[in-house]
C-alpha positions in Angstrom: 0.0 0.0 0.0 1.3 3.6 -1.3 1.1 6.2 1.1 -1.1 8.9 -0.3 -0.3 12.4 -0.4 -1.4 14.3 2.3 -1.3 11.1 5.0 1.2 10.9 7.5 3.3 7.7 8.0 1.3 7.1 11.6 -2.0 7.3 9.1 -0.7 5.4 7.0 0.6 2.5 9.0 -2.8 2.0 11.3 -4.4 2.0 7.7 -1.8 -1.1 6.1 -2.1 -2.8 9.3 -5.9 -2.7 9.0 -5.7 -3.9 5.2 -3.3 -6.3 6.6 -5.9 -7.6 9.0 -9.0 -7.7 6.5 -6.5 -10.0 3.9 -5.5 -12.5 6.5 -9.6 -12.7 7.8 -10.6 -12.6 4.1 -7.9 -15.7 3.3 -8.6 -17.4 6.7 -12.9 -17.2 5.5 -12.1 -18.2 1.8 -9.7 -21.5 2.9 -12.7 -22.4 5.2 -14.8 -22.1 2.6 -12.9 -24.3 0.2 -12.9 -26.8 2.9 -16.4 -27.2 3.6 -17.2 -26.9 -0.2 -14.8 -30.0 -0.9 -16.4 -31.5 2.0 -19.0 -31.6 0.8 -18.8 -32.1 -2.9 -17.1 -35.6 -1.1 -19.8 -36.3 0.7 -22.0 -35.8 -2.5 -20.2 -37.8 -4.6 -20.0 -40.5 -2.2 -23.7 -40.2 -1.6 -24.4 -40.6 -4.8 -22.1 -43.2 -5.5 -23.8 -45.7 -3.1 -27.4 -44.3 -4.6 -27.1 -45.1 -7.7 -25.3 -48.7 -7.1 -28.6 -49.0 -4.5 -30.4 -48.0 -7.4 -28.8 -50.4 -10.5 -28.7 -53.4 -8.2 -32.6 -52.6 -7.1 -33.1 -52.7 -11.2 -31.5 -55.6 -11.8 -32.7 -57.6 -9.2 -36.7 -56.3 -10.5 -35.7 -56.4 -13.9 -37.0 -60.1 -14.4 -39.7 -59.8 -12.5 -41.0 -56.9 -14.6 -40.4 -58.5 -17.7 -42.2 -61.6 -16.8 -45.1 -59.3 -15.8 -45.1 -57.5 -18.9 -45.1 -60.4 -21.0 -47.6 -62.0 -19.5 -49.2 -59.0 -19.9 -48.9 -58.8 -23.6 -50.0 -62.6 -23.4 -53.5 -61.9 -22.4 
């Protein structure tokens, strides 16, 4: 940070500390952020993981049952 014209140094250095002081808050927030994000994105993805392999092996195991049904359907 520049000191601008008309500021003295004191100014100036109570003003860079406090800019020093929002960047490490607004770094600190972001990483935290980032964390729970990829968190949970994880958890997502893992979530859906085990749904949808719920969900195949739920098909499959219905899938010849169905097709019996709807045979016999078209049989009648």
């Amino acid at each position: 940070m520049n000191i601008p014209t008309g500021m003295s140094p004191q100014t100036a250095m109570h003003y860079r500390n406090i800019d020093v002081q929002l960047r490490n808050v607004f770094n600190q927030s972001y990483e935290q952020q980032l964390r729970a994000a990829h968190g949970q994105m994880h958890q997502l993805h893992v979530g859906h993981g085990a749904a949808f392999a719920a969900n195949n092996s739920h098909k499959y195991v219905n899938n010849s049952g169905r097709g019996a049904q709807r045979n016999a359907h078209r049989h009648h």
